[in-house]
C-alpha positions as CSV (number, residue, x, y, z in Angstrom):
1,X,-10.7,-2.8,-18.5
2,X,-7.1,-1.0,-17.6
3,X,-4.1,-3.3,-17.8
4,X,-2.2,-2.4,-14.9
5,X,2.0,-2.0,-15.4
6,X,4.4,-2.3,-12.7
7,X,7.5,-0.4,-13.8
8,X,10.9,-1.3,-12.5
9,X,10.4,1.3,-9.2
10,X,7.5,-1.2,-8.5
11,X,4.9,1.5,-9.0
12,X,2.1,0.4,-10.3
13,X,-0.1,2.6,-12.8
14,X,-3.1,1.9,-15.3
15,X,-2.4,1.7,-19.1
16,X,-4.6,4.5,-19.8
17,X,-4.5,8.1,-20.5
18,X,-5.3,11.5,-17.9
19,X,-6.2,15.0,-19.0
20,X,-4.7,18.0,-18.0
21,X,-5.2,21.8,-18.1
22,X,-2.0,23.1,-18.2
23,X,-1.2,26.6,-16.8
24,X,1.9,28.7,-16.2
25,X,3.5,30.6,-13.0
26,X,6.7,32.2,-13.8
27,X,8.0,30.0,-16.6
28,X,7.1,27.1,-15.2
29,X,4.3,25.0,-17.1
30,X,2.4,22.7,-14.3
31,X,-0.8,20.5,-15.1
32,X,-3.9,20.1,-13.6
33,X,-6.4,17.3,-13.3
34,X,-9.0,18.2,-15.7
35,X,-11.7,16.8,-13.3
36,X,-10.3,19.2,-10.4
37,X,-10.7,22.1,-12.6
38,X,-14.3,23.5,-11.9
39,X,-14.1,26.9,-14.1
40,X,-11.1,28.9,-15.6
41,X,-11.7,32.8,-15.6
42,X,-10.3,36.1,-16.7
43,X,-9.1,38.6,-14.3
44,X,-11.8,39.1,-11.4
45,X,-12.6,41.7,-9.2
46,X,-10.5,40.4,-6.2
47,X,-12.0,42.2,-2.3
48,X,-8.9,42.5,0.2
49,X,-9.2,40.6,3.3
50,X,-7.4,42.6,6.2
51,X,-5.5,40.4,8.1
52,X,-5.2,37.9,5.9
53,X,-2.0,35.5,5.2
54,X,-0.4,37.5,2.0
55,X,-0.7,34.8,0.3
56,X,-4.3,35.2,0.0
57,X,-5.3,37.7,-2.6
58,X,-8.8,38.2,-1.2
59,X,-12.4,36.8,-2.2
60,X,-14.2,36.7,-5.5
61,X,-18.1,36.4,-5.9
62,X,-18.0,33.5,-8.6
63,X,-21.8,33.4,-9.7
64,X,-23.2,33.8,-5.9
65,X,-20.7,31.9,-4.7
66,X,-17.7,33.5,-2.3
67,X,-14.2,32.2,-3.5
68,X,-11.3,32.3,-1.7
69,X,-8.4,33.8,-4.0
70,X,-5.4,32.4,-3.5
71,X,-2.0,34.1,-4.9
72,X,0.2,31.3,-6.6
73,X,3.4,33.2,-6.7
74,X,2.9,34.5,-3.3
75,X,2.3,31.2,-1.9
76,X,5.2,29.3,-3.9
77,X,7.3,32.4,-2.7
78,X,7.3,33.8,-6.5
79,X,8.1,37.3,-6.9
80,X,4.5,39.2,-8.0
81,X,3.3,39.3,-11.3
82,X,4.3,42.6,-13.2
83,X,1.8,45.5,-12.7
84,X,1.0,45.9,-16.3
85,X,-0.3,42.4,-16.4
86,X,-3.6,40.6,-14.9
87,X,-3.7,37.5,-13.7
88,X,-5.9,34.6,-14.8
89,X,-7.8,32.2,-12.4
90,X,-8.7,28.4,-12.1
91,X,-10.5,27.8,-9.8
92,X,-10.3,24.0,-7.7
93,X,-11.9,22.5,-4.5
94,X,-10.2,21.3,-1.4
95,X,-12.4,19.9,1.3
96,X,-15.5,21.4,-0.3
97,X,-14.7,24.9,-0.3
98,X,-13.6,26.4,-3.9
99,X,-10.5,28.3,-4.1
100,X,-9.4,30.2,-7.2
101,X,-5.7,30.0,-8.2
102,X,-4.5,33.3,-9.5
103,X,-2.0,32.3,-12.2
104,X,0.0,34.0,-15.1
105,X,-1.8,32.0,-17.7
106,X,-4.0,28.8,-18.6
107,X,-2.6,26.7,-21.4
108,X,-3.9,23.8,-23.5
109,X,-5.3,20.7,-22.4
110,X,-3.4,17.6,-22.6
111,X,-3.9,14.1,-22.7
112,X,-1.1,12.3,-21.2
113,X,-0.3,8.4,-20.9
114,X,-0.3,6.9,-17.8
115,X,2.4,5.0,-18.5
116,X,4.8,8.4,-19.0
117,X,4.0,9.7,-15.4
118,X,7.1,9.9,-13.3
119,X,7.9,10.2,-9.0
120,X,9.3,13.6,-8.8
121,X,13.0,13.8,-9.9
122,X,15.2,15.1,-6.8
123,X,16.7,17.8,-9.0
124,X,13.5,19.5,-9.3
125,X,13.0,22.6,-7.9
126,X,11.5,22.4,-4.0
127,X,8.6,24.7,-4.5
128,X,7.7,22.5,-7.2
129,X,7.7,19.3,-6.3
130,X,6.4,20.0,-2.7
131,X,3.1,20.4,-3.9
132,X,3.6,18.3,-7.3
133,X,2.1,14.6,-7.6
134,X,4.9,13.4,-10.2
135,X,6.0,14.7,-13.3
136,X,5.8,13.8,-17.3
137,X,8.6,14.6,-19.5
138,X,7.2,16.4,-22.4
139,X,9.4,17.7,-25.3
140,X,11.8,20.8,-24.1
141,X,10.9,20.7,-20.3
142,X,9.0,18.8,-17.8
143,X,5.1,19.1,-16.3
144,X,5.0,18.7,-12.6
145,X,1.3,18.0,-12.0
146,X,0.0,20.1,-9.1
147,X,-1.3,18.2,-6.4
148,X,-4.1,20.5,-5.0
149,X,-4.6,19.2,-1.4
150,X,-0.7,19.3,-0.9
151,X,-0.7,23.0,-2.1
152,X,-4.2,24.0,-0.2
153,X,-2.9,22.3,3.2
154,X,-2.6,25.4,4.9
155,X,-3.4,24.2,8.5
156,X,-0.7,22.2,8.4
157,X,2.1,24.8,7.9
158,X,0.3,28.0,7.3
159,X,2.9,29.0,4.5
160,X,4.3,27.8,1.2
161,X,5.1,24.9,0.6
């Protein structure tokens, strides 16, 4: 059983530890519930969608299955990735429909402590922490963890966050 801690904000978390896949837009390192992570892929074959938001790179046919791409950078307001380089996907689900996040790159997986997971600091960068859960302070810099509803809300605002 998980011994709960109530830290001196009065949050309460479990003593335990979560896993994340850690991946990277611009030079930013953000993490990733390794349960929301159905399949990380190489670049893909990406159709347009006229009309589309731009922040929505197209659809992808992931083994039968149509996947809406969804442009990281665009949708953070990013500039694009470089043309000499391909971007990576991971792809999540948000209200049962999978969406692949086009991304510069997929890291390593991490297993964190619950008890080192942080609100978002106010001096974090906006586009981060709008669609970040909290943060952990790793060695160097700190992992906002993504919070995948928050950035997948698009009926709410119909751009970035």
């Amino acid at each position: 059983m998980n011994d709960l801690i109530i830290r001196d904000d009065l949050s309460v978390v479990g003593s335990g530890r979560k896993d994340y896949v850690t991946i990277k837009v611009e030079d930013q390192t953000l993490g990733i519930p390794v349960l929301a992570v159905h399949d990380v892929l190489n670049p893909q074959r990406i159709t347009h969608i006229p009309l589309a938001p731009s922040w929505v790179a197209g659809v992808l046919n992931l083994r039968g299955r149509i996947v809406t791409a969804i442009d990281l950078r665009s949708r953070l307001g990013l500039p694009p990735l470089g043309d000499d380089k391909k971007s990576m996907s991971v792809v999540v689900e948000h209200r049962e429909d999978p969406y692949s996040l086009q991304i510069d790159s997929v890291g390593e997986v991490l297993s964190l402590d619950d008890q080192l997971f942080e609100k978002n600091p106010v001096t974090l960068d906006p586009r981060w922490r709008d669609v970040s859960r909290g943060i952990y302070r790793l060695e160097g810099e700190l992992l906002p963890i993504l919070d995948v509803d928050r950035l997948l809300a698009f009926e709410s605002n119909g751009k970035a966050a």
